[in-house]
Residue frames as a rotation matrix with the C-alpha (Angstrom) as fourth column:
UNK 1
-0.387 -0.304 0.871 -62.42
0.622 0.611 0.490 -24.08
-0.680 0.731 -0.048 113.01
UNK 2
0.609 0.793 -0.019 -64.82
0.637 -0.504 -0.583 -21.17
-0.472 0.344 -0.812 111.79
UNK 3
0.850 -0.328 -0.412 -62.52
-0.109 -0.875 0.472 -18.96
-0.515 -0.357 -0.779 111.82
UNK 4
-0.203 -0.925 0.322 -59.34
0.078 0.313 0.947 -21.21
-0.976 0.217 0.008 110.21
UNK 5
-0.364 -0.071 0.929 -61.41
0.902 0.222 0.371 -21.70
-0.232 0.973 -0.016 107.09
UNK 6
0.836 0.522 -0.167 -62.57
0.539 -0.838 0.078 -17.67
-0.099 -0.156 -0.983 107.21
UNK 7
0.171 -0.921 -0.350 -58.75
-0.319 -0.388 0.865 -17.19
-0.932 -0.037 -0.360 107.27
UNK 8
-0.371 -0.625 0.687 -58.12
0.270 0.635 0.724 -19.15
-0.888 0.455 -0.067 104.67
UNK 9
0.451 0.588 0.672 -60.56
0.891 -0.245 -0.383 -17.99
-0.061 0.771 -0.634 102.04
UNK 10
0.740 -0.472 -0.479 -58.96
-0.241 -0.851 0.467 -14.33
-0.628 -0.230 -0.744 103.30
UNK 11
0.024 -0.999 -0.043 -55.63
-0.324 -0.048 0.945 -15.47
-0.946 -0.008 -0.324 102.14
UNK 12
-0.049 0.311 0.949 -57.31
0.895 0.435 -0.096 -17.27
-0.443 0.845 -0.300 98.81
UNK 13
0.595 0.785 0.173 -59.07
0.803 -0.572 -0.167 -14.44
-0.032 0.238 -0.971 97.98
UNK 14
0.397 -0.743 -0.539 -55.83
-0.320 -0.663 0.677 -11.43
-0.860 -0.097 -0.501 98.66
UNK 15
-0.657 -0.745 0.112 -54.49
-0.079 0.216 0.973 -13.01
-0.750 0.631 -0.200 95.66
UNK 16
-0.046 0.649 -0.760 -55.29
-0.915 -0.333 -0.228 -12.89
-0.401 0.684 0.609 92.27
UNK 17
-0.746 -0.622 -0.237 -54.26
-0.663 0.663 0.347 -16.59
-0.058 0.416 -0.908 91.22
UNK 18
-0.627 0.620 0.471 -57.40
0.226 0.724 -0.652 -18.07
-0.745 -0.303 -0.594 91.89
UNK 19
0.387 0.787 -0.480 -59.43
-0.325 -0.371 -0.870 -15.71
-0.863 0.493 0.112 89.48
UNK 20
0.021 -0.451 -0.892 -56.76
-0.998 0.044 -0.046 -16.28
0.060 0.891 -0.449 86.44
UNK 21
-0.907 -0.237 0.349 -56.98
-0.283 0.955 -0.086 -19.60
-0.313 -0.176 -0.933 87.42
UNK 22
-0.342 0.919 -0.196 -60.98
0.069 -0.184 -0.981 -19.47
-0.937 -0.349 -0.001 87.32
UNK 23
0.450 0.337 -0.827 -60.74
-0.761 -0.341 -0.552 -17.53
-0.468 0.878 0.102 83.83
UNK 24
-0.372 -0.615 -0.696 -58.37
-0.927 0.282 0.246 -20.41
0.045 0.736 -0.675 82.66
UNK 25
-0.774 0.453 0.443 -60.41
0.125 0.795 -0.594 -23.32
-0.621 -0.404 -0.672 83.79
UNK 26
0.368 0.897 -0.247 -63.65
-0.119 -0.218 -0.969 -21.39
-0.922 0.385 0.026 82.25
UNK 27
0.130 -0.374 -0.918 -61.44
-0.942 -0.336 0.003 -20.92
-0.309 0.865 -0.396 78.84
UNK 28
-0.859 -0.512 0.015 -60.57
-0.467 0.796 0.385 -24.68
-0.209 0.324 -0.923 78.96
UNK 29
-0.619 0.739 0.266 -63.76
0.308 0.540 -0.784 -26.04
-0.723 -0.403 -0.561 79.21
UNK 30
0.588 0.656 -0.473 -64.94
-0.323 -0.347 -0.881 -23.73
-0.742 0.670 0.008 76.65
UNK 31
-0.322 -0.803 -0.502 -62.04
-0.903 0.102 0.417 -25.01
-0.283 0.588 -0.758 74.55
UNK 32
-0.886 -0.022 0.462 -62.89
-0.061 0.996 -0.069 -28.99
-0.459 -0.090 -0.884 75.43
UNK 33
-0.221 0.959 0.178 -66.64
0.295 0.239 -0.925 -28.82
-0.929 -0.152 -0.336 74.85
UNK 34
0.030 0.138 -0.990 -65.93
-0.599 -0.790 -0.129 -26.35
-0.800 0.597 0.059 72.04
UNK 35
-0.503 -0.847 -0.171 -64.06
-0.828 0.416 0.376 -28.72
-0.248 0.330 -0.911 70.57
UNK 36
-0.857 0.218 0.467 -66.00
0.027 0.924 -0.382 -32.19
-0.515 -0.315 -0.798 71.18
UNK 37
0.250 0.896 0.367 -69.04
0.312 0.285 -0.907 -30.81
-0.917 0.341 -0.208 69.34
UNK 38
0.204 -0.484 -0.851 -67.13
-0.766 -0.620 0.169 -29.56
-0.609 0.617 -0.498 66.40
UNK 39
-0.591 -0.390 -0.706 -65.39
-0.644 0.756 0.121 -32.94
0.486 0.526 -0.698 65.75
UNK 40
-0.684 0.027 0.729 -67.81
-0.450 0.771 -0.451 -35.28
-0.574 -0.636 -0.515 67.49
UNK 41
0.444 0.785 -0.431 -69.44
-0.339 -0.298 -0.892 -36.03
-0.829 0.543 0.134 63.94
UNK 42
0.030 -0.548 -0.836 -66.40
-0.985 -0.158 0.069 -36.67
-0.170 0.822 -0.544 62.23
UNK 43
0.565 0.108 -0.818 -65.71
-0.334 0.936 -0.107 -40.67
0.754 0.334 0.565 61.04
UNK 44
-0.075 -0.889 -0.452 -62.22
0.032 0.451 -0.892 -41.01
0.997 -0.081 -0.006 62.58
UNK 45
-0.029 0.210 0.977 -63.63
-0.957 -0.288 0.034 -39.61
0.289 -0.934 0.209 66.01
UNK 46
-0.820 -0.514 -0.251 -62.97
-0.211 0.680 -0.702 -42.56
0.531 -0.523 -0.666 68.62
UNK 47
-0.728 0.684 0.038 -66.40
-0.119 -0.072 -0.990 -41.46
-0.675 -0.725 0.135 70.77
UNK 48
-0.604 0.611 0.512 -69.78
0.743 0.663 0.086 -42.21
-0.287 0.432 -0.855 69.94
UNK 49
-0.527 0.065 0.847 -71.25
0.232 -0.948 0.217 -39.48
0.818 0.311 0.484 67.57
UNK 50
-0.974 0.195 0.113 -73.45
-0.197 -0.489 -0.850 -36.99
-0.111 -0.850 0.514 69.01
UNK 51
-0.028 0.952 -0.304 -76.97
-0.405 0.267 0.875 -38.42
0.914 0.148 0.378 67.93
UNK 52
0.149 0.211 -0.966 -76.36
0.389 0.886 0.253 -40.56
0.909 -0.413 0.050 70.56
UNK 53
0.974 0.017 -0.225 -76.85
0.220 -0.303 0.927 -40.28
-0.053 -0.953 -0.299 74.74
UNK 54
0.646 -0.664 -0.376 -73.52
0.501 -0.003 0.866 -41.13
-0.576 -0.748 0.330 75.15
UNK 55
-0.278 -0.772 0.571 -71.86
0.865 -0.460 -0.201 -38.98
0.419 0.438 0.796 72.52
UNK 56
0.415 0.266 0.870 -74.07
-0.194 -0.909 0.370 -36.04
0.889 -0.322 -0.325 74.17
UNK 57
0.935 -0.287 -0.210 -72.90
0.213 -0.021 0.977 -37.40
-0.285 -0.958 0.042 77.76
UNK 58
0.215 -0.976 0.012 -69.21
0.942 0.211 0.262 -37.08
-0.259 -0.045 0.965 76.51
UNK 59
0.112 0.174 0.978 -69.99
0.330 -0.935 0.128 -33.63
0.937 0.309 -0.162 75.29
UNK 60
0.413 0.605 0.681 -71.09
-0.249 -0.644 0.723 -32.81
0.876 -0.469 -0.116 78.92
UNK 61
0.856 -0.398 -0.331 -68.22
0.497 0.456 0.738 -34.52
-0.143 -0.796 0.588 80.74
UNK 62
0.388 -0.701 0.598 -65.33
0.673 -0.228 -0.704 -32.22
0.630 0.675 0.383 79.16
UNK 63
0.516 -0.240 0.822 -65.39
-0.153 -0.970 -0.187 -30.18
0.843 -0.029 -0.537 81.94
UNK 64
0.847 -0.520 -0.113 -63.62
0.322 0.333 0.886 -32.28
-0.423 -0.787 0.449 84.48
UNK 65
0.399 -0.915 -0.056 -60.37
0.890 0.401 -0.217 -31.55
0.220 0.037 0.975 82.23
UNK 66
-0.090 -0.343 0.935 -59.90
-0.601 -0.730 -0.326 -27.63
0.794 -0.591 -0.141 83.85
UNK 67
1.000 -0.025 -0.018 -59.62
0.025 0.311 0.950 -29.83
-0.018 -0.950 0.312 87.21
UNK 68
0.620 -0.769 -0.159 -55.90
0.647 0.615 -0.450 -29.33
0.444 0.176 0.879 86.77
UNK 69
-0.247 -0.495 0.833 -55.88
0.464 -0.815 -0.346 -26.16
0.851 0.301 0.431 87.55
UNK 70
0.809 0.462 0.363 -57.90
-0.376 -0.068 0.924 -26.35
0.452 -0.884 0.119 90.50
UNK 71
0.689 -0.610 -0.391 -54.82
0.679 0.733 0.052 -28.97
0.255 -0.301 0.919 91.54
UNK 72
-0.328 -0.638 0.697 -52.51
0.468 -0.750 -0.467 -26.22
0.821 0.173 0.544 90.44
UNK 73
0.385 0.653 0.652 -54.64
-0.327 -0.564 0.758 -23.96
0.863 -0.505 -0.003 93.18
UNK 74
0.990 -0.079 0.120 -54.51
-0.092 0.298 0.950 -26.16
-0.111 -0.951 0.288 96.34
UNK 75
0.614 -0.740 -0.274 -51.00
0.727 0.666 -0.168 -27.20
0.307 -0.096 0.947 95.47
UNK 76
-0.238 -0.737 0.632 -49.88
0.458 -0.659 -0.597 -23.95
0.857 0.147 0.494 95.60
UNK 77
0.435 0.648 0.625 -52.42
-0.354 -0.514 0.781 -22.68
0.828 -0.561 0.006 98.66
UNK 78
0.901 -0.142 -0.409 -50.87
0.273 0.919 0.284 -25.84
0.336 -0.368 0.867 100.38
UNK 79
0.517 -0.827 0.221 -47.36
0.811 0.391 -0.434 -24.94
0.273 0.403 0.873 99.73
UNK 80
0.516 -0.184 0.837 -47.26
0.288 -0.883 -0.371 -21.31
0.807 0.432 -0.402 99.48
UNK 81
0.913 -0.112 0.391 -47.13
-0.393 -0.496 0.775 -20.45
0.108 -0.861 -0.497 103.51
UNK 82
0.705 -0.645 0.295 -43.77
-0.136 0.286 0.949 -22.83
-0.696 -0.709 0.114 104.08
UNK 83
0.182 -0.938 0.295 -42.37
0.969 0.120 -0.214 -21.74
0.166 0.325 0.931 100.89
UNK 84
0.200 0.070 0.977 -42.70
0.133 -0.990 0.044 -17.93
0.971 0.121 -0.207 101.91
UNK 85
-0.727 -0.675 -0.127 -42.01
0.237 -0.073 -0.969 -18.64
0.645 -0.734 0.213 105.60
UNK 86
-0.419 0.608 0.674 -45.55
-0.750 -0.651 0.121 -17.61
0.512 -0.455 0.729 107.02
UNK 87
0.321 0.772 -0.549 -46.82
0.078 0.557 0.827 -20.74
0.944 -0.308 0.119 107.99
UNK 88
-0.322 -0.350 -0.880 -44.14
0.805 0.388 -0.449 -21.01
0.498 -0.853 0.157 111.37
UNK 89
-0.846 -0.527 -0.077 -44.64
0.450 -0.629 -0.634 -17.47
0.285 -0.571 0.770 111.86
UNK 90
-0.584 0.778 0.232 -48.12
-0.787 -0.613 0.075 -16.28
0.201 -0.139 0.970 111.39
UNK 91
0.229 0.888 -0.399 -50.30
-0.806 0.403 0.434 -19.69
0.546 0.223 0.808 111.43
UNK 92
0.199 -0.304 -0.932 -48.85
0.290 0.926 -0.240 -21.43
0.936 -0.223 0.272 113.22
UNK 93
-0.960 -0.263 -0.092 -48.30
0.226 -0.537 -0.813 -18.99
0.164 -0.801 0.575 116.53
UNK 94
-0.466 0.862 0.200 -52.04
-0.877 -0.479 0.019 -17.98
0.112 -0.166 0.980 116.14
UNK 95
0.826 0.539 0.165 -53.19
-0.534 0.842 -0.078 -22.14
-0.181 -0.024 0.983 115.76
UNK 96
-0.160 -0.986 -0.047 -50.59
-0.987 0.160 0.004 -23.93
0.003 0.048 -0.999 116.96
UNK 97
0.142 0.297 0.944 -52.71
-0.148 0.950 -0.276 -27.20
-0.979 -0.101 0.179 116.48
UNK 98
-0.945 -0.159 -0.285 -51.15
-0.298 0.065 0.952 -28.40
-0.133 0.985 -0.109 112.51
UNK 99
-0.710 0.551 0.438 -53.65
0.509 0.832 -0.222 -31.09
-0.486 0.065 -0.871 112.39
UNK 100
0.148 0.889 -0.434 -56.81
0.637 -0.421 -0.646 -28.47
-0.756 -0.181 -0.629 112.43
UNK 101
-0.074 -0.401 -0.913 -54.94
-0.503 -0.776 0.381 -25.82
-0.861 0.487 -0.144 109.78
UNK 102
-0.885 -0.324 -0.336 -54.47
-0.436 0.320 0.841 -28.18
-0.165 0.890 -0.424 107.51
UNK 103
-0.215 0.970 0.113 -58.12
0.772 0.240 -0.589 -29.60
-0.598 -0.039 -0.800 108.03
UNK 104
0.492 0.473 -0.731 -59.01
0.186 -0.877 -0.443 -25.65
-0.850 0.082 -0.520 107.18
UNK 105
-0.555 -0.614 -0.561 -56.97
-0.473 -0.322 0.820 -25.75
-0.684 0.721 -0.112 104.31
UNK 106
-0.948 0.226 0.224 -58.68
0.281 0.925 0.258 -28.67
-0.149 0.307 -0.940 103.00
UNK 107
-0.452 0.611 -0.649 -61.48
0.661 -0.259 -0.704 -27.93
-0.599 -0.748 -0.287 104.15
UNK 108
0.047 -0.075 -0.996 -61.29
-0.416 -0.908 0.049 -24.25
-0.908 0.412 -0.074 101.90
UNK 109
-0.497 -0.272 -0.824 -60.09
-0.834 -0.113 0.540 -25.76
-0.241 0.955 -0.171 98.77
UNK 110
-0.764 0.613 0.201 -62.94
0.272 0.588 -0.762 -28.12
-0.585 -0.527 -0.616 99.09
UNK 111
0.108 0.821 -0.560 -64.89
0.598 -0.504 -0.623 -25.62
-0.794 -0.268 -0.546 98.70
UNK 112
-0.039 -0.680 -0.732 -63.15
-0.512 -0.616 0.599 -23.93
-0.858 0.398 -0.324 96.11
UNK 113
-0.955 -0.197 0.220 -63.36
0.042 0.648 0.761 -27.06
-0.292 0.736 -0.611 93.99
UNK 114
-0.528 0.727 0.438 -66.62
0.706 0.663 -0.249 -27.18
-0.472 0.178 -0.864 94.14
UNK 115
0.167 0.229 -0.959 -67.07
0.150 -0.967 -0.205 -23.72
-0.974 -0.110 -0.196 93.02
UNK 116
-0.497 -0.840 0.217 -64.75
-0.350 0.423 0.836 -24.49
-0.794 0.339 -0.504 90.55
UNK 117
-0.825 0.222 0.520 -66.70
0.533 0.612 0.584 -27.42
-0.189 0.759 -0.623 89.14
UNK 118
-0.093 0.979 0.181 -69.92
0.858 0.172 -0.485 -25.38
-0.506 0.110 -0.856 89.07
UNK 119
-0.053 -0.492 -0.869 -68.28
-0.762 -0.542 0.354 -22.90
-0.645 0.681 -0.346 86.65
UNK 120
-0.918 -0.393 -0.050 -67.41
-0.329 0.686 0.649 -25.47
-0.221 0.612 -0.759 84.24
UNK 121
-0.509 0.812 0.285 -70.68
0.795 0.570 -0.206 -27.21
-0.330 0.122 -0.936 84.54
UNK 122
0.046 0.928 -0.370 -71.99
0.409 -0.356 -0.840 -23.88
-0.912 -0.112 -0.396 83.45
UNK 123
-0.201 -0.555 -0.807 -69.83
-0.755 -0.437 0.488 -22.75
-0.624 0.708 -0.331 80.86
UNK 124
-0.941 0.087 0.326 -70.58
0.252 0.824 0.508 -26.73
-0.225 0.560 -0.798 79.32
UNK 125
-0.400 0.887 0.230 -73.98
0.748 0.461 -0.478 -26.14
-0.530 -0.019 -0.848 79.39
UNK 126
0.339 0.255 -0.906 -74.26
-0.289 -0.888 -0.358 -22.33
-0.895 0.384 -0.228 78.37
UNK 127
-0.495 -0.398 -0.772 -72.10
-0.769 -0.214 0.603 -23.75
-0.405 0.892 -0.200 74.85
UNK 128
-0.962 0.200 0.185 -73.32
0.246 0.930 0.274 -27.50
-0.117 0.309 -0.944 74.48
UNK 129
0.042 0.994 0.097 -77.64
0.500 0.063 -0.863 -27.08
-0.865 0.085 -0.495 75.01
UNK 130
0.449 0.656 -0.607 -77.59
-0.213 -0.581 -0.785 -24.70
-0.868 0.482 -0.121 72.26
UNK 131
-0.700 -0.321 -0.638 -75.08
-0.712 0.242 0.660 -25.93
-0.057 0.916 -0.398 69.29
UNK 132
-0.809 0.275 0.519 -76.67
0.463 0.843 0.275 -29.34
-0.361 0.463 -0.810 69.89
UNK 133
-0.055 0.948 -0.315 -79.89
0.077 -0.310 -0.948 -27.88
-0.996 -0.076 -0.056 69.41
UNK 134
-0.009 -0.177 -0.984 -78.69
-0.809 -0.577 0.111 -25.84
-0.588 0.797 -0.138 66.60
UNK 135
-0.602 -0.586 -0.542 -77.54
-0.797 0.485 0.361 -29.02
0.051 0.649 -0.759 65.21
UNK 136
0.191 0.922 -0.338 -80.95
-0.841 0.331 0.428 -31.07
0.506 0.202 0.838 65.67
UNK 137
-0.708 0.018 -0.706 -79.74
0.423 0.811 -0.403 -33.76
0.566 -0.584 -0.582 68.42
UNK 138
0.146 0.989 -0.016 -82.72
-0.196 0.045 0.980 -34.68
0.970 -0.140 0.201 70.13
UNK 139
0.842 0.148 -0.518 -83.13
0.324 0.629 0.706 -35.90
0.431 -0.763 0.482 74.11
UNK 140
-0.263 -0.908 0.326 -80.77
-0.048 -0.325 -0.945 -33.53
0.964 -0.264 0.042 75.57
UNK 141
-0.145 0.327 0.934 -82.40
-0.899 -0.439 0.014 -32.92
0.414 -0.837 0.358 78.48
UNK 142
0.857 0.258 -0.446 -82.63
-0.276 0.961 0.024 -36.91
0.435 0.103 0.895 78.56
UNK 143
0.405 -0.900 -0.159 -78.94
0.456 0.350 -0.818 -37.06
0.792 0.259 0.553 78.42
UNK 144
-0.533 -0.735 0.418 -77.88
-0.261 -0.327 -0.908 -34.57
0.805 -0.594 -0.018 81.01
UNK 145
0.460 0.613 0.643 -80.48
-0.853 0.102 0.512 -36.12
0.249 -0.783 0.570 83.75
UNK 146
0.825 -0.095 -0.558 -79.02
0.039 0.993 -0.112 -39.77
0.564 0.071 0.823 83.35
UNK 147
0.380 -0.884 0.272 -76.12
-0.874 -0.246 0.420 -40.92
-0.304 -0.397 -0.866 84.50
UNK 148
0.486 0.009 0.874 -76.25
-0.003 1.000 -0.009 -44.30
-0.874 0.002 0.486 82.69
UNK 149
-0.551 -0.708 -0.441 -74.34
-0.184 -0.412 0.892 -44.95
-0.814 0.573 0.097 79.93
UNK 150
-0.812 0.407 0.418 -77.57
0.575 0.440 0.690 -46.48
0.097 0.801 -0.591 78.54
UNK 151
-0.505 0.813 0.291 -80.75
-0.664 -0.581 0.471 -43.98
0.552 0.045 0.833 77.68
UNK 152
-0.530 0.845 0.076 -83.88
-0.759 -0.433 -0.486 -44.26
-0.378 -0.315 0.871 79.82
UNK 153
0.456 0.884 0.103 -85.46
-0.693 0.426 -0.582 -47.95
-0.558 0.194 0.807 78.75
UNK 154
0.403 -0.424 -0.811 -82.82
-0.689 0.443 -0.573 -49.17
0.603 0.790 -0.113 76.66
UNK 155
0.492 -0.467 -0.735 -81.02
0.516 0.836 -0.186 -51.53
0.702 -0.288 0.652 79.10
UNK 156
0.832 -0.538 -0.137 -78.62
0.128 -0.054 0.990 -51.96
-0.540 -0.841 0.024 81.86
UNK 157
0.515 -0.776 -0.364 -74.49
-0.818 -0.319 -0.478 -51.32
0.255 0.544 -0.799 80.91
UNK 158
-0.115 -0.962 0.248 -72.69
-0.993 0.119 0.001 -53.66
-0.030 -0.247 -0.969 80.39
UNK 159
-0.199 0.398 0.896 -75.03
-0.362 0.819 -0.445 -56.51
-0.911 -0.413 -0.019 80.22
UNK 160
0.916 -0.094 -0.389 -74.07
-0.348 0.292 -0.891 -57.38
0.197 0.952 0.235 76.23
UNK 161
0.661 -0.750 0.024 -70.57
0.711 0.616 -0.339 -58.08
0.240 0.242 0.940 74.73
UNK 162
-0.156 -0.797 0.584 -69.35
0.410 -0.590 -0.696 -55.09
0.899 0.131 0.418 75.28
UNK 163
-0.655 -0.322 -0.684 -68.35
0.754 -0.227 -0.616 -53.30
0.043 -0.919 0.392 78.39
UNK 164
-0.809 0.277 -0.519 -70.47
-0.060 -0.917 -0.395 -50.33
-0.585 -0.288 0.758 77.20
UNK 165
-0.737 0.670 -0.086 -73.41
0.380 0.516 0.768 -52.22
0.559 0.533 -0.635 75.54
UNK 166
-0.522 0.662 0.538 -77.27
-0.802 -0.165 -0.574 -51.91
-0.291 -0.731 0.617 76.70
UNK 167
-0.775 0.426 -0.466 -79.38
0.178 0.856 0.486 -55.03
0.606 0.294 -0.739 76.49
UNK 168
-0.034 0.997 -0.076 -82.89
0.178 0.081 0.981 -55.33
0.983 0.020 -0.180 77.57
UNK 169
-0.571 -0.370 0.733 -83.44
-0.678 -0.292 -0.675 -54.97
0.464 -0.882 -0.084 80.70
UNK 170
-0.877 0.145 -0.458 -84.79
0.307 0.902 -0.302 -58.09
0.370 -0.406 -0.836 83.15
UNK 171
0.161 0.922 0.353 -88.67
-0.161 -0.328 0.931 -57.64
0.974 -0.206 0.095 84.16
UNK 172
-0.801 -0.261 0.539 -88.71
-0.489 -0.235 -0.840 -56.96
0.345 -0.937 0.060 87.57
UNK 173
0.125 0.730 -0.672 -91.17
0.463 0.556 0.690 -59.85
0.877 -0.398 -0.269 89.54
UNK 174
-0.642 0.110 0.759 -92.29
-0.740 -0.348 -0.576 -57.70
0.201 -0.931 0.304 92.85
């Protein structure tokens, strides 16, 4: 199996489509984020400004939308060999088990994603930590640890009227 996904990166990696992919993923993300702290201030904006956790957490979620291109990637990694004719002949004659190839495909662009996302997650962070700064929003470092939609003390989600409220939180009786 060492070896299938060692092929596969080989065959990733002979092509340029992944890097221009890569540079267009990195370009979106700088686009999205670019974007989100520009207008995330304005009145008409829909999200919750950026003073707030969750306008900084929406700031720092922008890079999931270059995940299309990562699609774009596997679909095409997927595809390519049995529209080009190589899968019956070459991969298949050398690992004639499908099951396990296509594991190693998987398997590869897996991996790939996650590569992927940890581009993005840097490119968000190398543009976002310093405008906000620039721009005096406090508790960043607050904001990208959490994962709640409520700060650190403020409450539980969801436990108000609204779906994305915080309300107190319940003393805990140990």
């Amino acid at each position: 199996m060492r070896r299938l996904i060692s092929a596969e990166f080989h065959k990733l990696i002979t092509t340029r489509l992944w890097l221009w992919l890569l540079l267009g993923s990195t370009a979106l993300t700088a686009l999205y984020a670019s974007l989100a702290i520009a207008f995330g201030d304005t009145p008409d904006n829909p999200t919750p400004p950026l003073a707030s956790p969750g306008g900084q957490r929406t700031v720092f979620s922008v890079g999931q939308g270059a995940g299309t291109l990562l699609a774009v990637l596997a679909a095409i990694g997927l595809t390519g060999e049995f529209r080009h004719q190589t899968a019956t002949t070459t991969t298949f004659l050398t690992t004639p088990h499908r099951g396990q190839v296509v594991l190693a495909k998987l398997a590869t662009y897996a991996l790939v994603g996650i590569g992927y996302a940890l581009v993005c997650i840097a490119v968000t962070i190398a543009i976002a930590l310093p405008w906000l700064n620039a721009k005096g929003r406090g508790r960043i470092a607050a904001t990208v640890t959490t994962s709640s939609p409520c700060s650190a003390g403020e409450g539980t989600p969801g436990s108000g009227s609204g779906s994305t409220s915080c309300a107190p939180r319940p003393a805990r009786s140990w």
